[in-house]
N, C-alpha and C positions, 0 to 999 in steps of 0.2 A: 504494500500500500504506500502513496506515494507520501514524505513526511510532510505534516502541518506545521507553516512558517509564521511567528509570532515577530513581528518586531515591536519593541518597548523603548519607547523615547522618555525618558522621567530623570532628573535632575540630582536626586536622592540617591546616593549611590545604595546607602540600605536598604532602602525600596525596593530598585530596581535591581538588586542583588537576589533579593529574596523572591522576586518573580521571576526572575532568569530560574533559579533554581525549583520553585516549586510548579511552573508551567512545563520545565525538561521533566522533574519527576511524573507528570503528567501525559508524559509524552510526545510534548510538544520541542520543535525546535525553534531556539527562541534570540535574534539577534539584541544587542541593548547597545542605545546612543544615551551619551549623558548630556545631549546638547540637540538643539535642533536643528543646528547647521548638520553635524555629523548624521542624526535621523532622515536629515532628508537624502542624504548621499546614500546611505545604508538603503533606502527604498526604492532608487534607482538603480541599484546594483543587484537587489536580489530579488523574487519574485513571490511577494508575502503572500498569507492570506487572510491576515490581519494584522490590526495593527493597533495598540496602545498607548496614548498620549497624556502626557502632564500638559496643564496651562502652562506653568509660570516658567517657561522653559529661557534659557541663554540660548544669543543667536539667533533663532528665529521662535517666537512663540506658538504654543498648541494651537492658535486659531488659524494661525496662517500657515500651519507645516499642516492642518488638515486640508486646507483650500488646496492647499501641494498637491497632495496627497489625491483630494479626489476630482482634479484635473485631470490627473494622470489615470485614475482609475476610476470608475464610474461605483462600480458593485465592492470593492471591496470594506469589510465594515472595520468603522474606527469606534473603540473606547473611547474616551476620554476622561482621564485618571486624575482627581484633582481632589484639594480643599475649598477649591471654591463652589459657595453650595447653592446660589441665590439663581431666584428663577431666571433673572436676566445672565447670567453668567451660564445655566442649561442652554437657553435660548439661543444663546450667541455661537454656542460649541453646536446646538443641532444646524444652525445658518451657515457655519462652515464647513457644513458636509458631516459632522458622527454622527451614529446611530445608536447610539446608549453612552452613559454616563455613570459612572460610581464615586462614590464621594469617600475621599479618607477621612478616617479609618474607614475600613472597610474589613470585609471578611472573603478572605479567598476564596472560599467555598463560592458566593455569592461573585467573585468574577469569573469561576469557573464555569458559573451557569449562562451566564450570561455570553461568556465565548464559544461554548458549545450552541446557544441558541442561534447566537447571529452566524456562526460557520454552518448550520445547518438552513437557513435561510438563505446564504448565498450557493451551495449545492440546489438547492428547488429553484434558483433562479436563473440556471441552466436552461433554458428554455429556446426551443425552436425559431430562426429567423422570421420573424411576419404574425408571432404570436402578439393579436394584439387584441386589449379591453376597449368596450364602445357602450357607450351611452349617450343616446341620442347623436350629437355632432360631435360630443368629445369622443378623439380618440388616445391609448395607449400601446404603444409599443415596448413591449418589456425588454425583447433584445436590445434595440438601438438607443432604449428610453426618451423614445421623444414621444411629448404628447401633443396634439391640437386640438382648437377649437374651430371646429371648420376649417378652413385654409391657414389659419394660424398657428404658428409654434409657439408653445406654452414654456417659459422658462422658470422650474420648480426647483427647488434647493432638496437633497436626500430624503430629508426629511415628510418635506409637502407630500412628495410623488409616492412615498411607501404611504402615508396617510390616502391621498389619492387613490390609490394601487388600492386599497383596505374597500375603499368605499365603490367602488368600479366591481371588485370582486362580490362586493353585495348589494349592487342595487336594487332601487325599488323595495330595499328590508331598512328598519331601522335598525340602526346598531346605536349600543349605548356608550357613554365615555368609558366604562366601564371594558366592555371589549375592543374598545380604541387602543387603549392604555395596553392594555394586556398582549393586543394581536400586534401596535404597530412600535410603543414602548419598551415593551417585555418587561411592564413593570403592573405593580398593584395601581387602582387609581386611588390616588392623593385628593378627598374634596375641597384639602383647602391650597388645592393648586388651580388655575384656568387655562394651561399650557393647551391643553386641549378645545378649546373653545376660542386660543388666543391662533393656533395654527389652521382650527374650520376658517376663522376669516381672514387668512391669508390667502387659503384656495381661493375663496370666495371676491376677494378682490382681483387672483388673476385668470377664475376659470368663469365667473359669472358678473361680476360689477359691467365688464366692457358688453356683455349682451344682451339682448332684449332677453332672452328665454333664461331663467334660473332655473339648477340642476338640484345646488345642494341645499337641501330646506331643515329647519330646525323643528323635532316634534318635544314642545316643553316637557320638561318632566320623564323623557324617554331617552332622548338622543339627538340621532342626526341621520338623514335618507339621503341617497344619491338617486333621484327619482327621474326616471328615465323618459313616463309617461307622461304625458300633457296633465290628466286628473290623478 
């Protein structure tokens, strides 16, 4: 089987000592830059399948060694390994492209699961050239990842488009924040967070504000529909 490639960009040489070692005993093979000048060279030389980032990084920082990062790669999924814990400080790490976040201290176990789930989400997202989601006018392409709105290309940040992608995969059902959280987060849902309500109207300004016909509608108390039908 072919080995799973972990690169860990984190500043802390304890830290990132002790995930180098507990991700090998895991199986995993695991590059570590103590800088982000060095992480980004390390990820142009070898061909990850994930990848682990601190903020507060020397050289280049985690927000912008992610934008690197998934410039260069569209699908592969980034941690993001930090102390900073504030909703705006999540929000800025999902805008430059990662797909989960963990907050120090943390518990290994708990980024174990977490790398097992998002490597397991980019194996199902191997998917056939011309596979694409449609509702109504919007379209998705999962291989090329591009979506439109009728003759329009829709430009989504990682985050949007897997939220996207969630509500495409069920339209015409309500889903609740509840299974938002869980399917596009991979986390519990937080009530007293609106990250998820804060990212519906970001689609919403760029899949529906510019057109007459609105897709994504709010049912109080329930959720959220990607509602494909007229009524």
């Amino acid at each position: 089987m072919e080995e799973t490639k972990i690169l860990v960009v984190e500043d802390e040489q304890k830290i990132a000592d002790t995930l180098n070692v507990g991700l090998s005993e895991n199986g995993y093979h695991v590059e570590v830059a103590y800088d982000g000048k060095i992480g980004e060279r390390l990820f142009f030389m070898h061909d990850f399948n994930l990848v682990i980032l601190d903020i507060n990084l020397p050289g280049i920082n985690g927000y912008e060694l992610a934008r690197i990062i998934r410039a260069r790669n569209t699908h592969i999924p980034i941690i993001m390994l930090t102390s900073l814990s504030t909703l705006n400080d999540k929000m800025e790490g999902y805008d430059a492209g990662t797909d989960d976040y963990i907050v120090k201290p943390f518990e290994f176990r708990e980024l174990l699961v977490k790398i097992r789930v998002l490597l397991k989400r980019t194996m199902n997202q191997n998917v056939p050239v011309g596979n694409i989601l449609k509702a109504a006018d919007l379209s998705m392409n999962l291989d090329s990842k591009e979506v439109r709105r009728g003759n329009d290309i829709i430009n989504l940040t990682a985050k949007e488009f897997q939220l996207l992608e969630y509500l495409l995969r069920n339209k015409n059902k309500v889903v609740s924040r509840a299974s938002i959280a869980v399917n596009v987060w991979d986390i519990d849902f937080d009530t007293n967070t609106n990250i998820i309500d804060v990212y519906i109207s970001y689609l919403r300004n760029k899949i529906d504000k510019p057109y007459e016909r609105k897709l994504i509608q709010t049912h109080v108390g329930m959720g959220y529909i990607l509602k494909e039908n007229e009524r």
